[in-house]
Jmol script that loads the backbone (N, CA, C; Angstrom):
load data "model"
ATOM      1  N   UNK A   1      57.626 -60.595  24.148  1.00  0.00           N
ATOM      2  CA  UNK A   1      57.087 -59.644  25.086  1.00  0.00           C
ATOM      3  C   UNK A   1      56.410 -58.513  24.306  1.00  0.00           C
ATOM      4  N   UNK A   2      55.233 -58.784  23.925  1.00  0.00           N
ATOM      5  CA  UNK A   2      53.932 -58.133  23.347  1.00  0.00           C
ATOM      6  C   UNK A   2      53.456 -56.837  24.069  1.00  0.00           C
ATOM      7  N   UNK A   3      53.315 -55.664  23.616  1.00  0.00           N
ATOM      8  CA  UNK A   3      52.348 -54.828  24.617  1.00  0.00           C
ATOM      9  C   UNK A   3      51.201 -54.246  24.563  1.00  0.00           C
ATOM     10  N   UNK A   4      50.634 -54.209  25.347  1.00  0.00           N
ATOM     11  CA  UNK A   4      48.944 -54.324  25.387  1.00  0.00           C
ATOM     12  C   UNK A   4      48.095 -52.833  24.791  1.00  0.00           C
ATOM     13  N   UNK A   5      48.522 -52.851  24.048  1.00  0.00           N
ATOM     14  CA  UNK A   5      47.699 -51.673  22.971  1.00  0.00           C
ATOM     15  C   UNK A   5      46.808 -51.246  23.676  1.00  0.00           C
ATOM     16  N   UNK A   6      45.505 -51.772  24.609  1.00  0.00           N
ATOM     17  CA  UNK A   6      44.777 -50.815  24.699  1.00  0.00           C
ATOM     18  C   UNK A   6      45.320 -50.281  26.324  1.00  0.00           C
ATOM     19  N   UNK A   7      46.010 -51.033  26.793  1.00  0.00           N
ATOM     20  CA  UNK A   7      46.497 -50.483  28.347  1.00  0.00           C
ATOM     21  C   UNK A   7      47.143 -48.855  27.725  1.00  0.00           C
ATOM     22  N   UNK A   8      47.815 -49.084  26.505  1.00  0.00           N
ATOM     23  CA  UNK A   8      49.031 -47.976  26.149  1.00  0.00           C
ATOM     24  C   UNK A   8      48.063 -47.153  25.750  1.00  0.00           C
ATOM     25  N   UNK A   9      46.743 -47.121  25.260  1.00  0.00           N
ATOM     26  CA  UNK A   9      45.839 -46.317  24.597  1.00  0.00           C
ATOM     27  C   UNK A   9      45.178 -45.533  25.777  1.00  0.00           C
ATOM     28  N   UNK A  10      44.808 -46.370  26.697  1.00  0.00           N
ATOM     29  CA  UNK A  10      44.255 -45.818  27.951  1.00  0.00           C
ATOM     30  C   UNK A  10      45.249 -45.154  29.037  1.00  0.00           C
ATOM     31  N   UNK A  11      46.358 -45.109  28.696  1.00  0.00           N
ATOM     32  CA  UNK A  11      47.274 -44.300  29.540  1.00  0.00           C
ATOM     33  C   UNK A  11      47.661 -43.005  29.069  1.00  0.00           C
ATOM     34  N   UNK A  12      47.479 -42.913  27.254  1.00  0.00           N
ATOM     35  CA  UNK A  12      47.684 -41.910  26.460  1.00  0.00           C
ATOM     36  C   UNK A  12      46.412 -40.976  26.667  1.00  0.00           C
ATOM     37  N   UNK A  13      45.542 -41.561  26.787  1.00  0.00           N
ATOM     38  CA  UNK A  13      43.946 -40.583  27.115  1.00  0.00           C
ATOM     39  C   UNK A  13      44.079 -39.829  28.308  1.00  0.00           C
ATOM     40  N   UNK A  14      44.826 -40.964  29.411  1.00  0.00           N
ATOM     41  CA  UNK A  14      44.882 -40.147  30.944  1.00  0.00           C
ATOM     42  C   UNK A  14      46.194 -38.807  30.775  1.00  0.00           C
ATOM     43  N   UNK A  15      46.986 -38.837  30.346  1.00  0.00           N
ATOM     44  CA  UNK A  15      48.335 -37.995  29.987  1.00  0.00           C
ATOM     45  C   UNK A  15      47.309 -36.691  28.739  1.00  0.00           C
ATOM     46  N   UNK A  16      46.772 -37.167  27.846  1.00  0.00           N
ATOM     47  CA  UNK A  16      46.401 -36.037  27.036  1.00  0.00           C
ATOM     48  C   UNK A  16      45.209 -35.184  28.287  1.00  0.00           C
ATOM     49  N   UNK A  17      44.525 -36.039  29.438  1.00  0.00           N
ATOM     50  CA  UNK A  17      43.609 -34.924  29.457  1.00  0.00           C
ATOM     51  C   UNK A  17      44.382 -34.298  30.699  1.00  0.00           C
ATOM     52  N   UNK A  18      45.509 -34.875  31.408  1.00  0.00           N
ATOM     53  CA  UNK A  18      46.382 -34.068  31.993  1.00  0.00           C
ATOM     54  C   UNK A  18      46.552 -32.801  31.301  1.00  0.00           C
ATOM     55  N   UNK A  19      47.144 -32.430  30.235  1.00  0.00           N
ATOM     56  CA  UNK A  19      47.610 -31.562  29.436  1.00  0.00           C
ATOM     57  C   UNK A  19      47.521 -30.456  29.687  1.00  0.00           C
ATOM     58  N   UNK A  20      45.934 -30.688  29.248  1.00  0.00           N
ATOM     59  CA  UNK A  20      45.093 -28.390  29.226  1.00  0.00           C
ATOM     60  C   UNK A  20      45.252 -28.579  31.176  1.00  0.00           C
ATOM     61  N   UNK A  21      45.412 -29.357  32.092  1.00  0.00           N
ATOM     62  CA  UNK A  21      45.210 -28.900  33.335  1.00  0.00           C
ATOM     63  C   UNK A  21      46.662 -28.276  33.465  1.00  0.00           C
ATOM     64  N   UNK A  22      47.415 -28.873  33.220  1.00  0.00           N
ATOM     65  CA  UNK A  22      49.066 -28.823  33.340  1.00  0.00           C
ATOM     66  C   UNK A  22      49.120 -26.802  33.009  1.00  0.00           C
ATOM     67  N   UNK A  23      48.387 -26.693  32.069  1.00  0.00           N
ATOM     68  CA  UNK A  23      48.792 -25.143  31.863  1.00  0.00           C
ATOM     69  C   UNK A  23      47.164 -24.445  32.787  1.00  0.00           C
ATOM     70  N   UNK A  24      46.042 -24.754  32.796  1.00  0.00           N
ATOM     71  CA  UNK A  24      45.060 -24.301  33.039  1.00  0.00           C
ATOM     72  C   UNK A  24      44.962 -23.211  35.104  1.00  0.00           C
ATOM     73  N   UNK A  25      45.676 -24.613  35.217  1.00  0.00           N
ATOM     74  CA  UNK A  25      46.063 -24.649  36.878  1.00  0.00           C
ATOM     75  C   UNK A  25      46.925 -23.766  37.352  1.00  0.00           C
ATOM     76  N   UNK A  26      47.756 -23.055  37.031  1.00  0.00           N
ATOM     77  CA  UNK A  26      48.862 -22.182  37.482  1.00  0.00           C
ATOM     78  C   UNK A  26      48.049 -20.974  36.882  1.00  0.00           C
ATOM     79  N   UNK A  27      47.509 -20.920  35.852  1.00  0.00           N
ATOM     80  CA  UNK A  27      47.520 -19.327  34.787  1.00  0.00           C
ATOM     81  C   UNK A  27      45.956 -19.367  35.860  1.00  0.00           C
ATOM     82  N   UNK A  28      45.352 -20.071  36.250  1.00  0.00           N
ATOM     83  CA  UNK A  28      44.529 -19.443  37.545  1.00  0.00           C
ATOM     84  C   UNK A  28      45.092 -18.997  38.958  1.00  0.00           C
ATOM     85  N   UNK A  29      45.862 -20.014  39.401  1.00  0.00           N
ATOM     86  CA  UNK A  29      46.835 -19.549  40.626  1.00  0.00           C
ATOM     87  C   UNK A  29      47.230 -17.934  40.481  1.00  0.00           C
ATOM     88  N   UNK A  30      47.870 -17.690  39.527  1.00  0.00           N
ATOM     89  CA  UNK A  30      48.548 -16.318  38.766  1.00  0.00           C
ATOM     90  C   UNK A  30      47.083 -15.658  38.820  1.00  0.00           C
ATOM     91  N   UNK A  31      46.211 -15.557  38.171  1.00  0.00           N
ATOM     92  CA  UNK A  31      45.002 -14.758  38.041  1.00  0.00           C
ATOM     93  C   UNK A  31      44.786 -14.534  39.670  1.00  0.00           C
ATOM     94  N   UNK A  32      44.119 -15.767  40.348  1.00  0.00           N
ATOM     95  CA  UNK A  32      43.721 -15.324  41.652  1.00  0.00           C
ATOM     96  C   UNK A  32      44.710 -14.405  42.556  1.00  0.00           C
ATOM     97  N   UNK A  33      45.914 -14.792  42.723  1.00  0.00           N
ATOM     98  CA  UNK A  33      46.996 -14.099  43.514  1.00  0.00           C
ATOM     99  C   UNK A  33      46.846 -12.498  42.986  1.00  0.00           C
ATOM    100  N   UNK A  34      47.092 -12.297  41.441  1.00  0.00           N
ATOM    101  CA  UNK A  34      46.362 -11.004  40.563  1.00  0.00           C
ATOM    102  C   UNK A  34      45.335  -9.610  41.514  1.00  0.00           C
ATOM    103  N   UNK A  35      44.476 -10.761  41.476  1.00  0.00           N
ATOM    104  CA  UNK A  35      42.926 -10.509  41.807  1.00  0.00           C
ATOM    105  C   UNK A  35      42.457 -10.205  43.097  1.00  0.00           C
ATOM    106  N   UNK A  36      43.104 -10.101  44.114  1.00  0.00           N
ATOM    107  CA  UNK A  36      42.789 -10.218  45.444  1.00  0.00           C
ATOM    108  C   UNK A  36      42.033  -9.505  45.912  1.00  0.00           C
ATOM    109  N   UNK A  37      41.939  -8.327  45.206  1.00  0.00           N
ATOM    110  CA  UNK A  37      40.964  -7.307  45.964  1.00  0.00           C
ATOM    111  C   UNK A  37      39.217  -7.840  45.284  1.00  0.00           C
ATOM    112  N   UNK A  38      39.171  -8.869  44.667  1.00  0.00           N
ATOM    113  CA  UNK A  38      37.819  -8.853  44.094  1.00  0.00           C
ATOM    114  C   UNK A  38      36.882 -10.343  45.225  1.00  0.00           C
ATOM    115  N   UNK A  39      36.137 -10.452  44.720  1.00  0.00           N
ATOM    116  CA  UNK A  39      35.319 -11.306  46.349  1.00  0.00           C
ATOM    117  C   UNK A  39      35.986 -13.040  45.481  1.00  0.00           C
ATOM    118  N   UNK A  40      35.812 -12.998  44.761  1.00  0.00           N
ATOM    119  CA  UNK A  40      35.958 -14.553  43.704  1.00  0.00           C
ATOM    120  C   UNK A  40      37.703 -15.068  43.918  1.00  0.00           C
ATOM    121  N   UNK A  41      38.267 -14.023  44.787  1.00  0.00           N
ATOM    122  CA  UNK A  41      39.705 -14.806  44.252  1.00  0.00           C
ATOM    123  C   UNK A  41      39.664 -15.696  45.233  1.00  0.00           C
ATOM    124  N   UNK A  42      39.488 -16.345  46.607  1.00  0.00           N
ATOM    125  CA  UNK A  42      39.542 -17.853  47.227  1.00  0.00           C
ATOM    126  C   UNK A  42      38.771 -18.860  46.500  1.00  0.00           C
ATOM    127  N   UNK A  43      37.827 -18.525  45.355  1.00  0.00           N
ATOM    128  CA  UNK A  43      36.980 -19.495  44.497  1.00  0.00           C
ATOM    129  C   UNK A  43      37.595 -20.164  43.527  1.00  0.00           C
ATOM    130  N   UNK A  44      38.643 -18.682  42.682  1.00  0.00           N
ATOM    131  CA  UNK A  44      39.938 -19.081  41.426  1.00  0.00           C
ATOM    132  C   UNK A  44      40.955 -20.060  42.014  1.00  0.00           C
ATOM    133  N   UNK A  45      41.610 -19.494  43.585  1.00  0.00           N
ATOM    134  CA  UNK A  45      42.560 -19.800  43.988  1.00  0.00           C
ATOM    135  C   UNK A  45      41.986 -21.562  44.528  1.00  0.00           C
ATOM    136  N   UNK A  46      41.326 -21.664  44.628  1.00  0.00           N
ATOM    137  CA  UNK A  46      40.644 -23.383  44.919  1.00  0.00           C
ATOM    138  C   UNK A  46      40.406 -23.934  43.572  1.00  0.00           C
ATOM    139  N   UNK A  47      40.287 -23.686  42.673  1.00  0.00           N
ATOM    140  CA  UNK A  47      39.780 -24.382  41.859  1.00  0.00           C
ATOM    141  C   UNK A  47      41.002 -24.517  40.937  1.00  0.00           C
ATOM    142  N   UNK A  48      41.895 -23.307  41.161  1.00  0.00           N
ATOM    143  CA  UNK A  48      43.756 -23.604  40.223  1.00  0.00           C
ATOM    144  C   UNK A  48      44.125 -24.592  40.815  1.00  0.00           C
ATOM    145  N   UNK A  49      44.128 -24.744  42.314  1.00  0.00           N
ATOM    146  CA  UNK A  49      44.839 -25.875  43.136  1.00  0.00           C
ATOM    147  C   UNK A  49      44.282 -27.224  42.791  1.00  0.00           C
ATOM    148  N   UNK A  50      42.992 -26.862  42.409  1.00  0.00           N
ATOM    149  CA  UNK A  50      42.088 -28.532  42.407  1.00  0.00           C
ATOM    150  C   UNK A  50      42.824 -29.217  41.011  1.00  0.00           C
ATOM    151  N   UNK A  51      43.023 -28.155  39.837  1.00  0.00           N
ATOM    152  CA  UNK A  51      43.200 -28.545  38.653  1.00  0.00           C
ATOM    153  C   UNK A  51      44.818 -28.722  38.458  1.00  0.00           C
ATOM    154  N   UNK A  52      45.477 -28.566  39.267  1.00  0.00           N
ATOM    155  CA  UNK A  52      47.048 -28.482  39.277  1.00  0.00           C
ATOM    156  C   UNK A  52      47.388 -30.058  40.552  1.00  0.00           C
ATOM    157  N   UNK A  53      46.284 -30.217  41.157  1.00  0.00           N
ATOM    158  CA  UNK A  53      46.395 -31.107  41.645  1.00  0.00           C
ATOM    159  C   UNK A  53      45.728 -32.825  40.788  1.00  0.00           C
ATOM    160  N   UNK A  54      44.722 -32.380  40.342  1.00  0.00           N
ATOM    161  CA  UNK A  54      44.013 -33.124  39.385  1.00  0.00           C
ATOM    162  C   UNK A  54      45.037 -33.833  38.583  1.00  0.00           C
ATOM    163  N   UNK A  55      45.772 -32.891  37.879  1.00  0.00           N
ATOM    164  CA  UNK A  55      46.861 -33.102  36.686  1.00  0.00           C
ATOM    165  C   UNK A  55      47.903 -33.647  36.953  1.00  0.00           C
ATOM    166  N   UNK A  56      48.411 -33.614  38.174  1.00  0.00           N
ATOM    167  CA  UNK A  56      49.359 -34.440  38.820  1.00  0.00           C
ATOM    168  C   UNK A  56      49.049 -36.000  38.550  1.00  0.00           C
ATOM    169  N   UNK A  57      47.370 -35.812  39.378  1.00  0.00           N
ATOM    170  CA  UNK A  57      47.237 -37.597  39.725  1.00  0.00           C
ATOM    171  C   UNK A  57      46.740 -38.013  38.490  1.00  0.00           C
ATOM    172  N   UNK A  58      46.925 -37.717  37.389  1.00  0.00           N
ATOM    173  CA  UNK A  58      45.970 -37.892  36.232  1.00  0.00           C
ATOM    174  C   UNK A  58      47.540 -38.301  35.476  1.00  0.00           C
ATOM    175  N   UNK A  59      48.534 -37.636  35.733  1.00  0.00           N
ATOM    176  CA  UNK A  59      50.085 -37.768  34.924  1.00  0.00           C
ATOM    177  C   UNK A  59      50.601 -38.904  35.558  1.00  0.00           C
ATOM    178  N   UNK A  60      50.417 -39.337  36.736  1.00  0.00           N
ATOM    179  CA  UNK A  60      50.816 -40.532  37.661  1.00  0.00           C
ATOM    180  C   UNK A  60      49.908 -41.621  37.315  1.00  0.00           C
ATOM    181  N   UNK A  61      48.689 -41.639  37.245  1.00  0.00           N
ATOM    182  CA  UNK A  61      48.234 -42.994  36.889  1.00  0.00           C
ATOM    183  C   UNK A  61      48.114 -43.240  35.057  1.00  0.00           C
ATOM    184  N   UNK A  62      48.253 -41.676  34.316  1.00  0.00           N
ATOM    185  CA  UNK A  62      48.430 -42.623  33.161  1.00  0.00           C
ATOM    186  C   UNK A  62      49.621 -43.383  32.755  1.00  0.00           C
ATOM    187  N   UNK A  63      50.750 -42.716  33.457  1.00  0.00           N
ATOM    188  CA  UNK A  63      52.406 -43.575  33.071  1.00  0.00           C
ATOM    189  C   UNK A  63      52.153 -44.705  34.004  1.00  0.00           C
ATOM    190  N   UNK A  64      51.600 -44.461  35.031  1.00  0.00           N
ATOM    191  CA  UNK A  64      51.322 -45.978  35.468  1.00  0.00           C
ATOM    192  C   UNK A  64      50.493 -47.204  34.964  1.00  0.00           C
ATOM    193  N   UNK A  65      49.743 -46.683  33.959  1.00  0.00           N
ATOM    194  CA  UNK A  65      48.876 -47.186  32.791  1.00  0.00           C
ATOM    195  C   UNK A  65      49.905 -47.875  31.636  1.00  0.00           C
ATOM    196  N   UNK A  66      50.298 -46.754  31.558  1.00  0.00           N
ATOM    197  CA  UNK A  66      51.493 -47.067  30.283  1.00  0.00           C
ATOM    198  C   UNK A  66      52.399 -48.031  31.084  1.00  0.00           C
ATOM    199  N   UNK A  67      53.209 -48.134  31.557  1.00  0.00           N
ATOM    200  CA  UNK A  67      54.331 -48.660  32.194  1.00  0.00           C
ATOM    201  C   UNK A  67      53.562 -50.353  32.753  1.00  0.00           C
ATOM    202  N   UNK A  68      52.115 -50.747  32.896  1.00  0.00           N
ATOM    203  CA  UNK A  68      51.692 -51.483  33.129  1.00  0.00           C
ATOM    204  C   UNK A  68      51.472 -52.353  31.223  1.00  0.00           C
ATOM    205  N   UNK A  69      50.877 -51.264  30.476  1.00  0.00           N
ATOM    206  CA  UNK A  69      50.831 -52.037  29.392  1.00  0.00           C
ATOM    207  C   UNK A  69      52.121 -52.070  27.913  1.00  0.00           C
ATOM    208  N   UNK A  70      53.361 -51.772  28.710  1.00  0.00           N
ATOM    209  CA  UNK A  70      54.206 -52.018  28.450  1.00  0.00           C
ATOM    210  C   UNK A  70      54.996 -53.108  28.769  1.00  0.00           C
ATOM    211  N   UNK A  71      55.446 -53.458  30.086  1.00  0.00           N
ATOM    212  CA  UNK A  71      55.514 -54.774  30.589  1.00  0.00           C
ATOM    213  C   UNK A  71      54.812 -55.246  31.213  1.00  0.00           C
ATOM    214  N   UNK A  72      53.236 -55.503  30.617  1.00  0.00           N
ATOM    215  CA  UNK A  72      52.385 -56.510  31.078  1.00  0.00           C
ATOM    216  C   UNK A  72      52.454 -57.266  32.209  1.00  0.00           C
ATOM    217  N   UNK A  73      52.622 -56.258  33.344  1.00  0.00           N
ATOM    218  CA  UNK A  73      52.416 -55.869  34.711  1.00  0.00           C
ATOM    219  C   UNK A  73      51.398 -56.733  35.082  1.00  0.00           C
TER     220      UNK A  73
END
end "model"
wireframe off; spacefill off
backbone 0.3
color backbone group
């Protein structure tokens, strides 16, 4: 029971570019909530959510990547 190097390679790419969102996404949430009195904070506050949401589905399909080219699913 062999595992598929590039499935595991392509699940490691999806998890690394999770990463910078994993911190990027909240330290905007925090800024916009900050910021309220300025016209841009529903612009910050959408775009923390997009990237905190992004990073989620980006952490879910690369272990699902991995976990596929691990037991050759």
């Amino acid at each position: 029971m062999a595992t598929n190097k590039q499935l595991l390679g392509k699940g490691i790419k999806y998890l690394t570019g999770a990463l910078p969102l994993m911190f990027i996404g909240p330290s905007l949430i925090y800024n916009a909530f900050q910021n309220q009195k300025n016209d841009w904070h529903y612009l910050v506050l959408g775009i923390g959510i997009v990237a905190c949401l992004s990073s989620m589905l980006l952490i879910f399909l690369g272990l699902k990547i991995i976990m596929k080219g691990i037991f050759n699913d």
